[in-house]
Structures are given as C-alpha cells and as structure tokens.
N, C-alpha and C positions, 0 to 999 in steps of 0.2 A: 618829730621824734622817730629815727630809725626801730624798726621791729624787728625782734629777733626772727631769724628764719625758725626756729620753731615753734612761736608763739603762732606763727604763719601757717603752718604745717598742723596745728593744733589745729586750728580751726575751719581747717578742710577734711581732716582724720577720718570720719565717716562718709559714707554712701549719700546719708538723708542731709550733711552739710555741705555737702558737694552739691547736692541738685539746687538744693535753696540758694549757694552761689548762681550755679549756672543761670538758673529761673531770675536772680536780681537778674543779672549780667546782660541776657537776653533780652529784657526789657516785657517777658510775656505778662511776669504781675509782679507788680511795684508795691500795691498794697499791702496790710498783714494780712485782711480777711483773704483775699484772692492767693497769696505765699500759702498761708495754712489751709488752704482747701488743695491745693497743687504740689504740697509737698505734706505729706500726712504726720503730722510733728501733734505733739501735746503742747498747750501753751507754754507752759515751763521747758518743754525741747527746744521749741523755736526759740525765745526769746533768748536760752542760753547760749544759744548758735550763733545766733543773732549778735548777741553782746560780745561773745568772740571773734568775729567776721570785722565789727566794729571796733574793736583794740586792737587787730591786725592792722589796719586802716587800711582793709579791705573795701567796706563799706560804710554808705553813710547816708544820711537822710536828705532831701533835698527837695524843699516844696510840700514837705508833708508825702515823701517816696522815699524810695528805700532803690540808691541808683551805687554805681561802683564809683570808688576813689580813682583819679590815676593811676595811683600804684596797684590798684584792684583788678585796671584794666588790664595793667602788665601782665598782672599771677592769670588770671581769666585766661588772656592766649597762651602763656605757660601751660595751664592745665591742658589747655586745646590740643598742645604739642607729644605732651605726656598722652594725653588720649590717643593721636592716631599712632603712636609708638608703641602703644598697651596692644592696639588691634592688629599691631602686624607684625608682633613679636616671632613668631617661628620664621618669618626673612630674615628677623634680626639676628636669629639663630643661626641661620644659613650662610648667613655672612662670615659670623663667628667661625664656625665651622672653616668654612673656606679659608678664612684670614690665618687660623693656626696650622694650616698648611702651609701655606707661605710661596708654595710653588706658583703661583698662578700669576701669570704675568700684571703687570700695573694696566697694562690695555684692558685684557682680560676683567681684571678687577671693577674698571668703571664702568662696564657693558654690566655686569652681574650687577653691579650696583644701580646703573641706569634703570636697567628691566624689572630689579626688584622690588623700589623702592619709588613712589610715587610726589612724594609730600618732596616738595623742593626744602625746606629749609631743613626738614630730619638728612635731606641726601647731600645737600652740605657740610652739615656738622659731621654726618662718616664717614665724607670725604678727606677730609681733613686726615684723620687715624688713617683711615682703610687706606685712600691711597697717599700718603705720606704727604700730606700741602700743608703741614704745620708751616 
C-alpha cells in the first residue's frame, strides 16, 4: 500500500517523533521500556506516535522490536539529508545570494560551491541549479 506523503510527514511532525524515529532507526533501543525512558513520551504519546510511524510503514515490529521498514530506511537517510541542510542553512543562503547575482562565473560558482558545501550528495543536488547540469 503506497502512503501518502503526508500521512509520512504526519508522523514525523514533532521534535519528540522525530527522535523516537531516529532512536528505532539507530538501533540504540528497540524496546518500549528502553524507547520510553530515552524519549520522554506519556504512554498515550508514544504509542500514538507509535501507531503513526506504523501506518506510514515507517516502522514495524520484528522479533518482538520495534526495527525500520525499507521504506523507513529511505525516509531515515532523507531526514539525515534534511538535517545536515537545516545545519548549514546560512551557506545555503550565501549561495542564494550569489546565485541572484548571476555575475559570477560557472568556475567561480563551483569553487564557492566546493568550499562551502561539504555533504557530497546536498553539493550534487545544487549542482545541478547552481551550476546548470540539469
């Protein structure tokens, strides 16, 4: 059953669902006792997170654990992606900036891009835009 991208997006919406993903994801606590001592959830929080995570087919049980879907593994490096993009948002800026300039040579462009930008697969993707490899 394909899942809507929002029903996906649902169930990452907060801070405290976000972590409870990461923590399945990471493999640190599989259990609910060890999840609810490491992510500080009311039982009715978690388990509603829980159940969401779960109709995303995020995640799922396995073994009596609580491990990622394939598709969970995808969203999981997605968020990874989104994360180191969140943290180096003012390069991203910078770029911006530059880019509506326009002036700045294509060479030029992929040294600012090279220097700035660390995470190979985000310096891909604005390679692409930034310097025109569509």
């Amino acid at each position: 059953m394909v899942q809507s991208i929002v029903k996906i997006f649902e169930s990452l919406s907060d801070e405290q669902s976000v972590k409870l993903f990461t923590t399945i994801a990471t493999g640190e606590s599989t259990n609910t006792l060890e999840l609810r001592t490491r992510v500080p959830l009311t039982r009715k929080q978690y388990y509603s997170r829980l159940s969401r995570m779960i109709g995303a087919g995020l995640v799922k049980r396995k073994g009596g654990k609580l491990v990622l879907t394939a598709f969970g593994k995808i969203v999981y490096e997605s968020l990874k992606i989104v994360e180191a993009a969140n943290s180096i948002q003012w390069k991203l800026k910078a770029l911006d900036s530059v880019d509506a300039s326009e002036e700045l040579p294509k060479e030029e462009r992929r040294k600012l891009l090279d220097n700035l930008i660390e995470n190979e697969f985000i310096k891909e993707i604005l390679s692409e835009e930034y310097l025109g490899h569509k």
